[in-house]
C-alpha positions in Angstrom: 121.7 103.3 96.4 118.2 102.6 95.0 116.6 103.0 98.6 118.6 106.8 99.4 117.2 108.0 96.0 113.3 106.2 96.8 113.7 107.7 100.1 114.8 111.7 98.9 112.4 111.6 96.5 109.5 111.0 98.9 111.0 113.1 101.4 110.8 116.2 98.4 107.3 114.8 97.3 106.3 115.3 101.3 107.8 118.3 102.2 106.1 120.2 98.6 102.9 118.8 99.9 103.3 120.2 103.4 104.9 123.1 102.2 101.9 123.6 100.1 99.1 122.9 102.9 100.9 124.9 105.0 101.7 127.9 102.8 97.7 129.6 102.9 97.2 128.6 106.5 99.9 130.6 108.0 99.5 133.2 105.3 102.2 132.9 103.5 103.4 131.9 99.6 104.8 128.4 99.5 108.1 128.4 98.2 108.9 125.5 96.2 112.8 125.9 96.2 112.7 126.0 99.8 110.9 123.0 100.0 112.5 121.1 97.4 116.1 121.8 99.3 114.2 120.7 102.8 113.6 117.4 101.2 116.9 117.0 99.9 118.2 117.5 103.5 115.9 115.7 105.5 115.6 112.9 102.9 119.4 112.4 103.2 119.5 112.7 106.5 116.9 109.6 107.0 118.4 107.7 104.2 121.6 107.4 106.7 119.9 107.6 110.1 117.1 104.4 109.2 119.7 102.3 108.1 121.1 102.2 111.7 118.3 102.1 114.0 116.7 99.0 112.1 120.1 97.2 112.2 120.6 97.8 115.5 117.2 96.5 116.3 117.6 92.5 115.3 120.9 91.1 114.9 121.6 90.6 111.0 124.4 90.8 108.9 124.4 94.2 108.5 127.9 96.8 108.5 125.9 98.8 110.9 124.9 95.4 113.0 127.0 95.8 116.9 125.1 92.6 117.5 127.1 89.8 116.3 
């Protein structure tokens, strides 16, 4: 649980930041709600998708592990 919440936050922190850079060099105002729900989104979205490509990459004793 502590990892999904790390990982959402970041993905908000990353997607202001770009939302920010990217807001005067295409002319338009960076809208922070827009981002914020972006992050939320993507950073859930990772937070279930990384779990399974690194357990599928070694053999542990994962749930998500096909290796055994």
């Amino acid at each position: 649980m502590g990892r999904t919440i790390v990982t959402i936050f970041w993905s908000i922190l990353y997607s202001m930041i770009i939302s920010f850079i990217a807001g005067p060099l295409t002319k338009n105002s960076g809208n922070m709600t827009e981002a914020v729900i972006f992050g939320v989104v993507f950073g859930i979205l990772f937070s279930l998708i990384i779990p399974t490509i690194t357990a599928h990459s070694h053999k542990d004793d994962s749930k998500f592990s096909s290796l055994k």
